[in-house]
C-alpha positions, -999 to +999 in steps of 0.1 A: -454-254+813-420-242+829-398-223+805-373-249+810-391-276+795-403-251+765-368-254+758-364-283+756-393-293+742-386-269+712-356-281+695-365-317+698-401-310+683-384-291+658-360-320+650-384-346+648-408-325+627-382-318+598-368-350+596-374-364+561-397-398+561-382-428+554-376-441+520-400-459+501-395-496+499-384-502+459-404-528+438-389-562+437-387-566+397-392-603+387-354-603+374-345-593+408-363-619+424-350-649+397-314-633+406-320-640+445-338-676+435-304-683+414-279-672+443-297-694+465-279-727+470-314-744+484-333-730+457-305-736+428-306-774+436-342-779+438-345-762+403-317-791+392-335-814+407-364-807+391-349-802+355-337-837+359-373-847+358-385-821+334-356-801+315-382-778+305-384-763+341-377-732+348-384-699+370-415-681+368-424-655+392-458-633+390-454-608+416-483-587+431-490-552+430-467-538+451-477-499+450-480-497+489-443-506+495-446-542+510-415-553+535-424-586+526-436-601+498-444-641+493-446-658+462-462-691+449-459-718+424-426-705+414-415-733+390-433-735+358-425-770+335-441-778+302-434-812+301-443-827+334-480-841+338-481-830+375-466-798+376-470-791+412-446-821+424-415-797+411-437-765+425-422-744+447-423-709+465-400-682+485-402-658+507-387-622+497-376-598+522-369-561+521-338-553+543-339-518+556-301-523+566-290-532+536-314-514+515-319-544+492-344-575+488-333-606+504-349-643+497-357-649+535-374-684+531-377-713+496-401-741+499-401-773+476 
């Protein structure tokens, strides 16, 4: 190898060798995710819509493990009612999104 590319080679090996690894991901807490659900204008009416039907309705997320740092994580059957004898008609589910920008979970996509 030429000296000259030895030194160039150097400092940028050196750089990219000592550079600290990204941060990891944080867990998305379930009051995190109910916060995002309730700042969502889509998701807001659908749970108004639905405790028109059942006033008992209300937000129920179970999460999954998230000890490998997930971007992304997607959650089901999101509204939980007491009342209603068909509780999947006011089901729902979202999308969560971890923005690396931002450094903060985003609700990316809600389905009804």
């Amino acid at each position: 190898m030429p000296k000259s590319a030895a030194l160039f080679l150097a400092p940028l090996l050196l750089a990219v060798a000592c550079t600290p690894p990204p941060d990891p991901i944080p867990a998305l807490t379930p009051e995190n995710a109910v916060a995002l659900l309730d700042n969502s204008n889509k998701a807001k009416d659908w749970m108004t819509f639905a405790q028109k039907h059942d006033s008992t309705c209300q937000w129920r997320l179970t999460l999954p493990e998230q000890a490998s740092h997930p971007a992304e994580i997607d959650a089901d059957h999101i509204v939980w009612c007491r009342v209603t004898p068909n509780p999947r008609e006011l089901d729902a589910s979202a999308q969560f999104t971890f923005d690396k920008t931002e450094k903060r979970w985003t609700l990316t996509a809600f389905r009804s």
